[in-house]
C-alpha positions as CSV (number, residue, x, y, z in Angstrom):
1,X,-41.2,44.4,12.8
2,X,-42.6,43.0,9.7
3,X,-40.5,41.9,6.5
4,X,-41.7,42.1,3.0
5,X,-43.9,38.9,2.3
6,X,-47.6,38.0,1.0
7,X,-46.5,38.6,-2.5
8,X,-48.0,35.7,-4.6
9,X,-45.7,34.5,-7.1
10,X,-46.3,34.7,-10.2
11,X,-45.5,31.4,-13.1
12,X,-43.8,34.2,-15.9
13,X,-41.6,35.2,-13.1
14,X,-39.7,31.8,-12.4
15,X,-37.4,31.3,-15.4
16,X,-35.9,34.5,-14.7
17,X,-35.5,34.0,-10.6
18,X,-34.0,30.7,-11.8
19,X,-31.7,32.8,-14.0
20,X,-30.6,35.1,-10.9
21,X,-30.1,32.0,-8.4
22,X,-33.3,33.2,-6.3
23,X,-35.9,30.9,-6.9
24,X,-36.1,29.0,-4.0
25,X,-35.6,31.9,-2.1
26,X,-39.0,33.5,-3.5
27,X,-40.8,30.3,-2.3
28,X,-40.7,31.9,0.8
29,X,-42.7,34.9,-0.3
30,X,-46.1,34.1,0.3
31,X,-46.6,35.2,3.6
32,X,-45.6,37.9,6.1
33,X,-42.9,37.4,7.7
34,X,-42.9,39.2,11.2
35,X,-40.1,39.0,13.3
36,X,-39.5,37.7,16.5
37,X,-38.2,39.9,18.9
38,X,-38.9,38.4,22.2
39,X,-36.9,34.9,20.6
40,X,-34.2,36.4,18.5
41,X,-33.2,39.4,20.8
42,X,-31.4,37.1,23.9
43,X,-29.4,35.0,20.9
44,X,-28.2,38.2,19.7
45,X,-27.2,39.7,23.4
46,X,-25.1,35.9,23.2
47,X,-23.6,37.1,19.6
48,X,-19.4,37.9,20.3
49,X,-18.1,39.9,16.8
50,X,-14.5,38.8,17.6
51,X,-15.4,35.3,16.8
52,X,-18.6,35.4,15.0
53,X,-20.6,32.6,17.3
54,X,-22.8,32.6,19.9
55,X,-21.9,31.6,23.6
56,X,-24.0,29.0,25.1
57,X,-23.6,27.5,28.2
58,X,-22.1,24.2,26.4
59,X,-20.0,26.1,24.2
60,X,-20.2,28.1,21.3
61,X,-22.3,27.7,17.7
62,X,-22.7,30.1,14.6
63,X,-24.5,30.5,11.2
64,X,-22.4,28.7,8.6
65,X,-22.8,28.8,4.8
66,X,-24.5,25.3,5.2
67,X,-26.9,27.2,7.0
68,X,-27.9,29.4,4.4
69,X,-27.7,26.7,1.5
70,X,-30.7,24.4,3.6
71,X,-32.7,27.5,5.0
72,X,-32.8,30.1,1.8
73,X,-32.0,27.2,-1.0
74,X,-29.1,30.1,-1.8
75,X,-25.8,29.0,-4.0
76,X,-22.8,29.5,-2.0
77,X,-20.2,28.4,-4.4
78,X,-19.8,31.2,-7.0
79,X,-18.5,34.5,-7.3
80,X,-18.9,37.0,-4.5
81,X,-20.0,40.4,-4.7
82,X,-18.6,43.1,-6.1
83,X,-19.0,47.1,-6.8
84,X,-17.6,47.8,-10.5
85,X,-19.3,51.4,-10.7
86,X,-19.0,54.0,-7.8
87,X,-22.1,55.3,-6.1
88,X,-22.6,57.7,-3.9
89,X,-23.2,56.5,-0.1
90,X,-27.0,57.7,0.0
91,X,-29.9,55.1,1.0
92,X,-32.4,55.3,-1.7
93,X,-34.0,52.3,-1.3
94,X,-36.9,51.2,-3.3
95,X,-40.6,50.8,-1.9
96,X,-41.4,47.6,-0.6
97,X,-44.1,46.4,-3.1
98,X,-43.2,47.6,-7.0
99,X,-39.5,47.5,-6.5
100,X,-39.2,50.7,-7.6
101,X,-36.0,53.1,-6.9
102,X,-37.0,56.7,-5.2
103,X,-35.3,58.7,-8.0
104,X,-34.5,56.6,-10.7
105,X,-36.6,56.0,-13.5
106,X,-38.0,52.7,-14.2
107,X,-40.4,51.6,-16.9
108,X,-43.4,49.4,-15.6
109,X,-41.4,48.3,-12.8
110,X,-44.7,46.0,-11.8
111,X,-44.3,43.9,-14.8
112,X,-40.9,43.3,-15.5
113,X,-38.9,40.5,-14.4
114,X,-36.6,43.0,-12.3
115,X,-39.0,43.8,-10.5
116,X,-39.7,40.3,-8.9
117,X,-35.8,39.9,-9.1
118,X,-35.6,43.0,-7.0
119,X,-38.1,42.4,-4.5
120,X,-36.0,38.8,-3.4
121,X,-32.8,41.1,-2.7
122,X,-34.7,43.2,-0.5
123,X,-35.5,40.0,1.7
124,X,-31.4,39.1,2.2
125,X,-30.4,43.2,1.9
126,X,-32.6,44.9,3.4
127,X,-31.2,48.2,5.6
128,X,-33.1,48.9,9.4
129,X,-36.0,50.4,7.8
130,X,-37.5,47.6,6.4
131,X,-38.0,48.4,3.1
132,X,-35.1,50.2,1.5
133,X,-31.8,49.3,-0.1
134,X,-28.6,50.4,-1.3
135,X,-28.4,52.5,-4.8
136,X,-25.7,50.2,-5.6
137,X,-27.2,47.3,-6.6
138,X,-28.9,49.1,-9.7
139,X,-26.5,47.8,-12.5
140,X,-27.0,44.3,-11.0
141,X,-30.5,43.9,-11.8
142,X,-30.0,45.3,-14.8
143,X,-28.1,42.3,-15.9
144,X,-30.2,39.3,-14.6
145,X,-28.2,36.7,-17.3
146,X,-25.2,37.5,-14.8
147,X,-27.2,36.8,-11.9
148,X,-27.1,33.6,-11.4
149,X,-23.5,33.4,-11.3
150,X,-23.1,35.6,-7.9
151,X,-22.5,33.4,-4.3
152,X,-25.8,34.9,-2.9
153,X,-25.3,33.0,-0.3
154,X,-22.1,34.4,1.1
155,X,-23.2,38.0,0.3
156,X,-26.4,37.4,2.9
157,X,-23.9,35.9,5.7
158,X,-22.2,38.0,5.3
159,X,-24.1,41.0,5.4
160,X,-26.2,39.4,8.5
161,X,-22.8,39.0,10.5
162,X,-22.0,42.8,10.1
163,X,-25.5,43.4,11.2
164,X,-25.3,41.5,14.1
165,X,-22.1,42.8,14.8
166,X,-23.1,46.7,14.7
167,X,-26.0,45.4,16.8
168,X,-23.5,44.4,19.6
169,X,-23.4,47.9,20.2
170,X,-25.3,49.1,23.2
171,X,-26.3,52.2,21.0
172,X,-27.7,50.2,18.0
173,X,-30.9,49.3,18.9
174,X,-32.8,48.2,15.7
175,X,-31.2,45.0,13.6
176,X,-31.2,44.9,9.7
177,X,-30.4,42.1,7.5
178,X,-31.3,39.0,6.1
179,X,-33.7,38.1,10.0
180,X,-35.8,35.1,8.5
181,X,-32.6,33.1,8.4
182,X,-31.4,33.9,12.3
183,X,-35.0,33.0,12.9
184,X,-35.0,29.5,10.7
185,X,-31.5,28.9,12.5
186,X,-33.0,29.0,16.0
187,X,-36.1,26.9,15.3
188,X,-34.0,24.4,13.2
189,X,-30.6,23.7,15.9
190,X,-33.0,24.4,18.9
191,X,-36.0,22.3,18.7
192,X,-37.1,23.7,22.3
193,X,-37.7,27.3,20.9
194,X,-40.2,25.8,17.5
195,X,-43.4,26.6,17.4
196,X,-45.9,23.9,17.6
197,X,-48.1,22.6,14.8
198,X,-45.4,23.2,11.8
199,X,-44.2,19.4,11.4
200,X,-44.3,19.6,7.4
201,X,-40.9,19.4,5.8
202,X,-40.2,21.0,2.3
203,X,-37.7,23.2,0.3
204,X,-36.0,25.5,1.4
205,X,-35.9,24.4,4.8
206,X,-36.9,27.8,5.7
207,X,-40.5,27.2,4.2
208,X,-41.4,24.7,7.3
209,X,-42.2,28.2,9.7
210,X,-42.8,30.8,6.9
211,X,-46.3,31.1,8.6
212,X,-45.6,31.3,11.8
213,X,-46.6,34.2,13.4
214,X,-44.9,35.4,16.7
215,X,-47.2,37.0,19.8
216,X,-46.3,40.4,20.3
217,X,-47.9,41.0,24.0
218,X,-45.7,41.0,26.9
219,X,-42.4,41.1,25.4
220,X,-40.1,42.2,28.4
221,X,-41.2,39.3,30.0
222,X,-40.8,37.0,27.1
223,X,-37.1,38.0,26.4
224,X,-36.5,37.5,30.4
225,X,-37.7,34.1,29.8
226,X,-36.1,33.1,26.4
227,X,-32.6,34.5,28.3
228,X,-33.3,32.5,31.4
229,X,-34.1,29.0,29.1
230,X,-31.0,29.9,26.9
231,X,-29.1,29.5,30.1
232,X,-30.9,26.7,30.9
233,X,-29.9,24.7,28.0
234,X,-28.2,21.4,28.2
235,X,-26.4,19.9,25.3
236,X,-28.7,17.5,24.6
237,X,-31.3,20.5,23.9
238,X,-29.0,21.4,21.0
239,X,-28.9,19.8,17.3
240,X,-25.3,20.1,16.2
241,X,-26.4,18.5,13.1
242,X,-29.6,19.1,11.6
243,X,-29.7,18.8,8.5
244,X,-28.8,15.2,8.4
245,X,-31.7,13.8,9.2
246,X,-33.7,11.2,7.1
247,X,-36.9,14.0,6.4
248,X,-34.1,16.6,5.3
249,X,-32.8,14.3,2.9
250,X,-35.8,13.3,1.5
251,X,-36.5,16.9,0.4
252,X,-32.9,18.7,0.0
253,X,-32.5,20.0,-3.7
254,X,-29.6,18.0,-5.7
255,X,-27.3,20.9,-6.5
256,X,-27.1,22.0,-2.5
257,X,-25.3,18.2,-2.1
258,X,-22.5,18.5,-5.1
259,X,-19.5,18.3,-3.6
260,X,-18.1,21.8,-4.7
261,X,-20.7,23.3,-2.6
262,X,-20.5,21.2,0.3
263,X,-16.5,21.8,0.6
264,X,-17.0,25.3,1.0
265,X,-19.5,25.2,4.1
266,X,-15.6,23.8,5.7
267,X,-13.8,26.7,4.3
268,X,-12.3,29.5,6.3
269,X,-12.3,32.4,3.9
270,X,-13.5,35.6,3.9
271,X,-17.0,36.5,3.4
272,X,-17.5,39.6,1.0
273,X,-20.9,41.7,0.2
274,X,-19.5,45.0,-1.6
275,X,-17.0,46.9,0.9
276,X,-18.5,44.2,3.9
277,X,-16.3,41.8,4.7
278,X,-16.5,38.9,7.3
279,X,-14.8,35.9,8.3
280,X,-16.1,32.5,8.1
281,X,-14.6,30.7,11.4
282,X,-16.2,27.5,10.9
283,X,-13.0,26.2,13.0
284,X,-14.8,27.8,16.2
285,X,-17.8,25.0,15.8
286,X,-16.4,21.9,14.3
287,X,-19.1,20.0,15.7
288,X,-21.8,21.3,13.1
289,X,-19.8,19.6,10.2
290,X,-19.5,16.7,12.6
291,X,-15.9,16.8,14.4
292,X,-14.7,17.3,17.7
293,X,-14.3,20.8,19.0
294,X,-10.5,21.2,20.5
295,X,-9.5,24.0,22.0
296,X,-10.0,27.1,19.9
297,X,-6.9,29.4,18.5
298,X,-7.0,32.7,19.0
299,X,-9.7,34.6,16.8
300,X,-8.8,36.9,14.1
301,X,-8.8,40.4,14.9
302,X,-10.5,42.3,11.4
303,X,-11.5,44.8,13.7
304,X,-10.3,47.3,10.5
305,X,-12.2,45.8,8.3
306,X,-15.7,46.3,10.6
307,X,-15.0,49.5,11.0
308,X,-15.4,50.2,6.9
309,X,-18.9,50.6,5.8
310,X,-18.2,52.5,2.5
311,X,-18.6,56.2,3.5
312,X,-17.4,58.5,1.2
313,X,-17.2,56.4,-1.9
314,X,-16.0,52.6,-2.2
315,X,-14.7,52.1,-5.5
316,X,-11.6,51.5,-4.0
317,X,-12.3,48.4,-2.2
318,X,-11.8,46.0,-4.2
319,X,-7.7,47.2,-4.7
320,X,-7.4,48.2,-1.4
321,X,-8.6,45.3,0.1
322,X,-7.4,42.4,-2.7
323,X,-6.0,40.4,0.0
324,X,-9.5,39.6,1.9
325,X,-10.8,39.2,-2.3
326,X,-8.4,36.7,-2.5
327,X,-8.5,34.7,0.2
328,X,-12.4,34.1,-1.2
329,X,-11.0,33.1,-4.8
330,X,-8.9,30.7,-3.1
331,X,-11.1,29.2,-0.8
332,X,-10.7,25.9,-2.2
333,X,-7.3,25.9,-0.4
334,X,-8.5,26.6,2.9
335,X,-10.9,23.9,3.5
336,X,-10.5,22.3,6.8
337,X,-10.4,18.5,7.0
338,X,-11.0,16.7,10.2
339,X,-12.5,13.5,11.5
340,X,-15.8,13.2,11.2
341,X,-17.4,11.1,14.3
342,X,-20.8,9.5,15.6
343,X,-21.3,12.0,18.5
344,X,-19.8,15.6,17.6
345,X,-19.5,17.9,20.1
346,X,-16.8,19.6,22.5
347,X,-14.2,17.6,23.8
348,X,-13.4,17.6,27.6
349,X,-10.4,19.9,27.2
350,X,-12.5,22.3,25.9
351,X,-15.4,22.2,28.3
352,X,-13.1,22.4,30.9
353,X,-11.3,25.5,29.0
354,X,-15.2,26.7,28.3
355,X,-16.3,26.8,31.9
356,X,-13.6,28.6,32.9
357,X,-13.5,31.7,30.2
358,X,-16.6,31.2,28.3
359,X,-19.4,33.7,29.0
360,X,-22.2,31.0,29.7
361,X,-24.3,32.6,31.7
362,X,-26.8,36.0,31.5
363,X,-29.9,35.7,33.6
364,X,-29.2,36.6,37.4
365,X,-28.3,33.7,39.5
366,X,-31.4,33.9,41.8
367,X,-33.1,32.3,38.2
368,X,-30.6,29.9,37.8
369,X,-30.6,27.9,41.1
370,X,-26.9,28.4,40.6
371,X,-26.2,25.3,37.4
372,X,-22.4,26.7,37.0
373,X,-21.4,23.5,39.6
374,X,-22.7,21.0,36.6
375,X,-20.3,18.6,36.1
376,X,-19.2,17.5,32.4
377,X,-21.0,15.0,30.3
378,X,-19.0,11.5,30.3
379,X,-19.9,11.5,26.4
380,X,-17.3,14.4,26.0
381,X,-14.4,12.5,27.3
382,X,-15.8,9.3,25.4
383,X,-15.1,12.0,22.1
384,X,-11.4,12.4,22.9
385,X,-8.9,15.4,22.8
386,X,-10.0,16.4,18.8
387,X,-7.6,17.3,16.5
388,X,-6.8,21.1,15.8
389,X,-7.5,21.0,11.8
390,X,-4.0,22.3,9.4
391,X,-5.1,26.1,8.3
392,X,-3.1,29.5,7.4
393,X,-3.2,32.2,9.9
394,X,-4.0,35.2,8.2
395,X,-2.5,38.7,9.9
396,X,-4.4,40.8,12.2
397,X,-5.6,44.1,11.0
398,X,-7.1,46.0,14.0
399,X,-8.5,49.0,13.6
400,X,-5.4,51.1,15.0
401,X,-7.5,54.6,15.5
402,X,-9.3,52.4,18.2
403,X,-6.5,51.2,19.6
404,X,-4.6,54.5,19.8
405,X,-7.7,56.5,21.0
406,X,-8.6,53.6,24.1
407,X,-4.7,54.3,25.1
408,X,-5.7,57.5,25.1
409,X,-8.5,57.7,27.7
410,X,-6.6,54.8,29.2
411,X,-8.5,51.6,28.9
């Protein structure tokens, strides 16, 4: 599968993708970016929707708005996304090289600033064919002074989550979204999947592998083996913080470290791209902000809310749903705060908790040689207990036609 890239950027371009927030996004433009099925597929067979992490063997991790600030260079803290016109549900996306929309008139699409401004969103926005996108982002790039002030950041996350989470389906077999960062998220917390030869750091984070280009021979075998290593893992093959290191530091833009941003990589709010909307459970991997991972609560059911995908007009959204757009205005309020320690990582309690119901394992035990007897690491009761961080519990909506029609058929 190959993603829009090659596309030199051009100087007259940049104060304008500076105006929309998508600059350093853009920098990742100038070659193809061709994704990695063989790598990415066993990561997402380990993605759960009700909690929106991964399961590996040593517990569970997830993409974070932090993620997304160091990776894409995207701003996070702004406002989210929202519809103020109503479209009609139809994909007419626009071709992947002049940004032009399939029945909508443009002037010289291949020379105006929207253009460029268009072809970043179909990078983060993209729908499973590759090069098409929704008819509702048309009044958007019409306004690029507004741009800017949009969380781009959240929008992607969120729209990658949903995709993941369709993806969970055994009858969705292709994956949409913004891929580059699932891909820049494996090579950058799991230093056993990189690729050799790319040891030059620079900004966006992302940029380090932007030419990396995967082998596409023998791919059954490869995602047998990328499964089996997954299971494999121990927890000293896993980087719960990454982005602290000295040659991140020396290159991380100024705005990603002000504090207003950083507090809401901590927040548990919703996550909100048009009638999509997520939840940011950054309470189910403390040990990526540094903390101690206690045993979880139980996850939020928004199983409602992933069934909506904006069929049949969504102007009514953001009424209907003012709660969830709400929650995201006040995410200030719903940082957590915890204590922040030399070794993060799960705390016995938790392992213990973890090998019992956790879903470590998917490679058939004759390729394990059977590593389910593995004691815990002495380090995790060295962590102690963790502490479960103050938050609001926000209600359950599940999606009640699913719950009436498995009572139904009876399961």
């Amino acid at each position: 599968m190959r993603r829009q890239q090659g596309m030199p950027l051009d100087e007259r371009y940049v104060p304008y993708l500076q105006m929309a927030g998508l600059y350093h996004l853009a920098r990742l433009n100038d070659r193809w970016f061709r994704l990695d099925e063989p790598l990415v597929s066993p990561f997402v067979e380990r993605w759960r929707p009700k909690t929106h992490t991964f399961h590996i063997p040593f517990g569970e991790c997830t993409i974070t708005l932090q993620d997304v600030a160091y990776q894409l260079g995207l701003v996070v803290e702004a406002l989210c996304q929202r519809l103020p016109y109503r479209f009609p549900y139809v994909y007419r996306g626009w071709t992947s090289r002049l940004g032009v929309v399939r029945g909508v008139s443009w002037s010289d699409s291949s020379s105006e600033p929207g253009s460029e401004v268009r072809s970043k969103l179909h990078l983060l926005f993209t729908d499973k064919s590759g090069n098409c996108i929704h008819i509702r982002w048309l009044p958007y790039v019409a306004r690029l002074e507004e741009m800017g002030s949009y969380s781009w950041g959240s929008a992607a996350l969120a729209w990658l989550y949903r995709c993941m989470c369709r993806v969970a389906n055994r009858h969705v077999v292709k994956l949409a979204g913004p891929l580059q960062l699932l891909r820049f998220w494996i090579f950058r917390h799991f230093p056993k999947f990189r690729p050799a030869g790319y040891d030059t750091c620079s900004w966006p984070l992302a940029s380090r592998w932007s030419g990396y280009s995967p082998s596409y021979s023998e791919k059954g075998p490869r995602v047998q083996s990328t499964r089996l290593k997954i299971d494999m893992l121990q927890p000293r093959n896993f980087i719960w913080m990454p982005y602290s290191s000295p040659e991140v530091l020396q290159v991380v833009h100024k705005e990603v470290l002000e504090p207003r941003h950083m507090a809401v990589w901590r927040s548990v709010t919703s996550l909100i791209y048009f009638t999509v909307v997520e939840w940011h459970q950054v309470d189910m991997v403390l040990p990526q902000f540094g903390g101690v991972q206690p045993l979880p609560r139980p996850a939020l059911n928004i199983d409602f809310l992933m069934s909506k995908d904006g069929r049949g007009g969504d102007r009514w959204f953001p009424s209907a749903l003012q709660h969830w757009h709400i929650l995201w205005e006040t995410r200030a309020d719903h940082v957590l705060r915890f204590d922040v320690v030399a070794d993060p990582g799960p705390s016995h309690a938790y392992l213990d908790w973890w090998n019992q119901h956790g879903k470590r394992f998917l490679s058939p035990e004759f390729y394990l040689g059977d590593p389910r007897g593995v004691p815990i690491p002495v380090e995790a009761s060295q962590r102690g207990p963790g502490r479960v961080p103050d938050m609001d519990r926000v209600d359950d909506i599940p999606d009640r036609c699913r719950v009436e029609r498995r009572a139904r058929v009876g399961t």
